[in-house]
C-alpha positions as CSV (number, residue, x, y, z in Angstrom):
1,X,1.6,-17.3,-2.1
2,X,-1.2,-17.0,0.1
3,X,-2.1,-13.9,2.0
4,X,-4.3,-13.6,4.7
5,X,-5.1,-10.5,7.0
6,X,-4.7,-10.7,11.2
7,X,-8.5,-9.6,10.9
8,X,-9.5,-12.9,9.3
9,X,-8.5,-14.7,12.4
10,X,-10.0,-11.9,15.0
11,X,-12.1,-13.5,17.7
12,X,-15.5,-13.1,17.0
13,X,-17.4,-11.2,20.1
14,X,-20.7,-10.9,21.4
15,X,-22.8,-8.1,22.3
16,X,-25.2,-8.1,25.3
17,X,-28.2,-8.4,23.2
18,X,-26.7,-11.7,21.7
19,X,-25.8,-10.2,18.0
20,X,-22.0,-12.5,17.4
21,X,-19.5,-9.3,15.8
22,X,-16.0,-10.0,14.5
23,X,-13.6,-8.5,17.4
24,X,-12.7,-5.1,15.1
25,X,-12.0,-3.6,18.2
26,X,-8.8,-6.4,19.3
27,X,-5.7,-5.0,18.0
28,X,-3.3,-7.4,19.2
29,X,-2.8,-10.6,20.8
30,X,-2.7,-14.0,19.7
31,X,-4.1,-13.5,16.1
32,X,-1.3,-10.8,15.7
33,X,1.4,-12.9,16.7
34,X,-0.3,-15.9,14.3
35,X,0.0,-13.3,11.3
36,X,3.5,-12.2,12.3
37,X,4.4,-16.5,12.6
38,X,2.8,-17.2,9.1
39,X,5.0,-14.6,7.2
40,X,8.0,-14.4,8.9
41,X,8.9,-18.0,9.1
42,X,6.9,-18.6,5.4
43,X,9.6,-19.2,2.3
44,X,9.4,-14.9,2.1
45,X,10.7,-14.9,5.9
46,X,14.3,-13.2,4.8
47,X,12.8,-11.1,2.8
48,X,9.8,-10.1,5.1
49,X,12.5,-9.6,7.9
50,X,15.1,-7.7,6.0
51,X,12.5,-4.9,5.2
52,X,11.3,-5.0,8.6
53,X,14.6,-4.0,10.0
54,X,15.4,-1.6,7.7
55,X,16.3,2.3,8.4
56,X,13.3,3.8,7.4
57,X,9.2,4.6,8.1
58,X,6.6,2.2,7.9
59,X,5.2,1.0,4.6
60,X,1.8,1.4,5.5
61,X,1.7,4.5,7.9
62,X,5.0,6.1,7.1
63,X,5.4,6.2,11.2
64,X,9.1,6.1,12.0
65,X,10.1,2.6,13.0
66,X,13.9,3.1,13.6
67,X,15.3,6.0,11.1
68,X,18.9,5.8,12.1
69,X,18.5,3.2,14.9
70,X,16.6,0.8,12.8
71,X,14.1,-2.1,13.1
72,X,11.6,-2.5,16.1
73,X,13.1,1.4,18.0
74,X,11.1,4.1,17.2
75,X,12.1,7.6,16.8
76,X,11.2,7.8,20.6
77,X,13.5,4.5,21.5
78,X,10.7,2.4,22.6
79,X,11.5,-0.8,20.8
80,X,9.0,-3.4,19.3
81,X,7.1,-0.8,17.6
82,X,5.6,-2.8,14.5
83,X,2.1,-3.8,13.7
84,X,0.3,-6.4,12.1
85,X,-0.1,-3.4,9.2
86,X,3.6,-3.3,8.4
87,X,4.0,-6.7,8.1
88,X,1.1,-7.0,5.5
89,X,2.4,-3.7,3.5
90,X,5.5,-5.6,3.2
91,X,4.1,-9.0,2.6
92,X,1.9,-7.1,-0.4
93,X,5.0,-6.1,-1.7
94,X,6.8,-8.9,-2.0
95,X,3.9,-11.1,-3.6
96,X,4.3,-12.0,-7.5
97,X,2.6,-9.2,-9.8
98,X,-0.6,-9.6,-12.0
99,X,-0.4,-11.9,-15.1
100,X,0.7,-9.4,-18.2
101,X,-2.7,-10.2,-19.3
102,X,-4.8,-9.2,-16.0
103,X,-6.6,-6.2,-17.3
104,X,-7.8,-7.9,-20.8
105,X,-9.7,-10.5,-18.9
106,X,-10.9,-8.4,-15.7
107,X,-13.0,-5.0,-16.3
108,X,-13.7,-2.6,-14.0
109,X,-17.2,-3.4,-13.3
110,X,-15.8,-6.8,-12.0
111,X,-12.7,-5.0,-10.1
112,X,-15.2,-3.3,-8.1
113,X,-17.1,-6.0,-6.6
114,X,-13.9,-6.9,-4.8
115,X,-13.2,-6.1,-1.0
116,X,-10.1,-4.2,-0.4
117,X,-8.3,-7.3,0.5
118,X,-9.7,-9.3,-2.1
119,X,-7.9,-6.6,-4.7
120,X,-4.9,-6.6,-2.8
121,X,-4.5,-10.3,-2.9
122,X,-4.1,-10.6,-7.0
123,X,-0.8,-9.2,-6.9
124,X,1.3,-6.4,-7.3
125,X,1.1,-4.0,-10.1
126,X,4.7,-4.5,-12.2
127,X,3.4,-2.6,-15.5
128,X,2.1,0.7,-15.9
129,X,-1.7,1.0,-17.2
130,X,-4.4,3.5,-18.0
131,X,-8.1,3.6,-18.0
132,X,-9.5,5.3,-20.9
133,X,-12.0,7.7,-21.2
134,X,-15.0,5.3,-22.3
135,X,-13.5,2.1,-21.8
136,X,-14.3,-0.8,-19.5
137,X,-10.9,-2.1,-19.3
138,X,-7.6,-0.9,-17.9
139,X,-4.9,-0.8,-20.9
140,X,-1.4,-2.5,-20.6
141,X,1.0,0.9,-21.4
142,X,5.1,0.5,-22.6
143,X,7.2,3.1,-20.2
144,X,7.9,5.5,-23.3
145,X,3.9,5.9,-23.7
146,X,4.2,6.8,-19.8
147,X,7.0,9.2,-20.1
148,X,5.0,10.9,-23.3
149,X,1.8,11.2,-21.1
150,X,3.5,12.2,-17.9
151,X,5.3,15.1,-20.7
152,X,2.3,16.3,-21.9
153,X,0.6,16.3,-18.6
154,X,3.6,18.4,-17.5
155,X,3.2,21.1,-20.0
156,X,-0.2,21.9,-19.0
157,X,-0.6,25.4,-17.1
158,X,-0.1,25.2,-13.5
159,X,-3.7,24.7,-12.0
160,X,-4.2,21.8,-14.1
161,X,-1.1,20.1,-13.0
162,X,-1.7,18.0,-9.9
163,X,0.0,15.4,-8.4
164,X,-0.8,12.4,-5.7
165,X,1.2,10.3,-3.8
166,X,0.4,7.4,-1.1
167,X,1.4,7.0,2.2
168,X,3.8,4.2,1.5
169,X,6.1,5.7,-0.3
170,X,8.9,7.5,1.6
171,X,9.6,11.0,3.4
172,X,12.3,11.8,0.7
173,X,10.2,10.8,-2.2
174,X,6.9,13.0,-1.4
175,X,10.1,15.5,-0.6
176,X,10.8,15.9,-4.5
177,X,7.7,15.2,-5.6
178,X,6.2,18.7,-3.5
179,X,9.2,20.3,-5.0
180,X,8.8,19.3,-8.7
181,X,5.2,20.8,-8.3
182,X,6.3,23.7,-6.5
183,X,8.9,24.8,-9.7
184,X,6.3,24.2,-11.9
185,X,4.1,26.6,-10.0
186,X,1.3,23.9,-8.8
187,X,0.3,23.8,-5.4
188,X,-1.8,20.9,-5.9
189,X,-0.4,17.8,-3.5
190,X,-2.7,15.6,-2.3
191,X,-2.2,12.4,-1.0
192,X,-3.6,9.4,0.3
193,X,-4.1,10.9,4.2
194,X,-6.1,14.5,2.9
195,X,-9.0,14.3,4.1
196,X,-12.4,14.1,1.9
């Protein structure tokens, strides 16, 4: 499956002193409405729609689009309220994962040469991995090697337990994550929106 970002297709502006600049600053309009076309009516269209309309936040800001209403009402009742940025969380989602075999063939010097979109187009991650101390290539992990890590981890004294969560996943999750650190004594939360 292809993916492509609404800022690929951004009208390119020009600047009074003649310098051509991608249009960063349009967010909306015709190359919105082109993204939403592409993905909702592609083969993943059901799929793309059924997690659009769903009682929840949005994948990629976690801003309430419908709770208990649903779909395009916000928490406020204006309805429409999705971006181009929640159809490409979802769309990113729903691609095929990685090859088992990604990480063998791709180090992390080479990883890093890629754009954000460029890393977010080779899939999904559907395995667990680690990088090593040392090593120039993630490591494929089984779940019970997670489990024994994540155990150990756990046992640690408090100030060395930390824990850090992203901004797509839900309100209840980062609810019982803060509250699995908090009865182990750790107040170390961070996630994806703290600040540098």
């Amino acid at each position: 499956m292809e993916n492509s970002s609404p800022s690929e297709s951004l009208i390119k502006t020009q600047s009074e002193d003649g310098t051509v600049h991608p249009g960063r600053d349009i967010g909306g309009g015709l190359p919105v409405i082109e993204y939403w076309a592409k993905h909702t009516l592609a083969p993943e269209g059901p799929q793309v729609w059924q997690t659009l309309l769903h009682k929840s936040a949005c994948l990629s800001c976690a801003w309430g689009t419908g709770g208990q209403k649903g779909g395009f009402t916000n928490e406020e009742g204006e309805k429409l309220q999705r971006c181009a940025k929640s159809v490409e969380s979802i769309v990113a989602e729903l691609q095929p994962p990685v090859e088992p075999h990604f990480f063998e063939k791709h180090s992390i010097e080479g990883l890093q040469q890629l754009s954000s979109m460029e890393a977010d187009r080779l899939g999904r991650l559907s395995f667990p991995a680690i990088l090593r101390a040392g090593s120039s290539h993630y490591e494929r992990l089984s779940w019970d090697e997670v489990y024994d890590l994540v155990e150990e981890a756990f046992r640690q004294s408090p100030e060395r337990v930390a824990s850090y969560s992203s901004g797509r996943s839900s309100n209840e999750a980062a609810y019982l994550l803060q509250l699995m650190m908090r009865s182990l004594g750790s107040n170390n939360l961070a996630d994806c929106s703290d600040p540098d």
